[in-house]
C-alpha positions as CSV (number, residue, x, y, z in Angstrom):
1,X,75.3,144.3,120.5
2,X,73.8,147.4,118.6
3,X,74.3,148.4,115.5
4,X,74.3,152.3,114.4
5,X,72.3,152.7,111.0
6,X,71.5,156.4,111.3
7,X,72.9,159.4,113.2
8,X,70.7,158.8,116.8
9,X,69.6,155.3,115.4
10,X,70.8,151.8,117.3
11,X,69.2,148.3,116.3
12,X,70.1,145.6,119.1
13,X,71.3,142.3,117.3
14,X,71.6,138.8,119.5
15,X,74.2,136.7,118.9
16,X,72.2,134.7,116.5
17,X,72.3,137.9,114.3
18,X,75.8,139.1,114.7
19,X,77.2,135.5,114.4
20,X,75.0,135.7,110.8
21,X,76.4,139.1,109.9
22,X,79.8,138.3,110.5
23,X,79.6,134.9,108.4
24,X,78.2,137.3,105.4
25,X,80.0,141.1,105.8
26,X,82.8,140.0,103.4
27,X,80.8,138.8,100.8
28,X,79.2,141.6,98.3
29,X,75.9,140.1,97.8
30,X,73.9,137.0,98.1
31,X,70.7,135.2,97.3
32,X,68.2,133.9,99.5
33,X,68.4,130.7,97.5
34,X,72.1,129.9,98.9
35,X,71.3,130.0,102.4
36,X,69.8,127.5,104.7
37,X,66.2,127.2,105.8
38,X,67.1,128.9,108.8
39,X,69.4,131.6,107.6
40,X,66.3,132.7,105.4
41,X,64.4,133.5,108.3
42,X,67.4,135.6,110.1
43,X,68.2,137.7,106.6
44,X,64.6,138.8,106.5
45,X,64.9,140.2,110.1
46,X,68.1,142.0,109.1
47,X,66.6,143.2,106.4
48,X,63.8,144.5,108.1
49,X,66.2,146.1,110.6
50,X,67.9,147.7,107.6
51,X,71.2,145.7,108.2
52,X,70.7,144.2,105.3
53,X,69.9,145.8,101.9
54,X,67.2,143.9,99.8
55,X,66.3,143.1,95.7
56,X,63.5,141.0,94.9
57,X,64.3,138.8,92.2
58,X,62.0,136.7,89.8
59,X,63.5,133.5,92.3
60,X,64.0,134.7,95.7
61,X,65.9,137.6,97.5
62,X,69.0,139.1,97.0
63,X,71.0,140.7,99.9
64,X,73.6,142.9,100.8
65,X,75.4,144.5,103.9
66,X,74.4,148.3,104.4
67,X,77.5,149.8,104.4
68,X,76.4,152.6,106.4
69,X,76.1,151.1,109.7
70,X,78.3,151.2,111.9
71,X,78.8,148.1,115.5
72,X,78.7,150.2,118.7
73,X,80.1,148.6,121.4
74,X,79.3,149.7,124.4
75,X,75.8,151.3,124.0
76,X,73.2,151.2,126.3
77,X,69.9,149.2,126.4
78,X,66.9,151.4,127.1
């Protein structure tokens, strides 16, 4: 699936990713602390993909769901 962060800008997510942003889009924020050893590793790839919004704090990483991006649907892979 792709994922629209800018005008003429689509990220492709697998379904390990959109499963993972789907389990957190309702929630404002979260800390790195509160996920699983696994889940750490996927929120720093969203977050590098600019899915996910980052703050460093003294204790780990707080995230949060860009809210300017946008799930296209049928988009094609080039």
């Amino acid at each position: 699936m792709f994922v629209q962060i800018a005008p003429h800008v689509k990220v492709f997510l697998t379904n390990t990713q959109v499963e993972f942003v789907k389990k957190y889009k309702d929630k404002e924020s979260f800390r790195s602390t509160d996920l699983l050893p696994e889940e750490v590793e996927i929120a720093k790839i969203l977050g590098d993909k600019s899915i996910f919004v980052r703050k460093k704090l003294d204790n780990g990483m707080q995230y949060a769901l860009n809210r300017r991006i946008r799930f296209v649907q049928n988009a094609i892979k080039k």
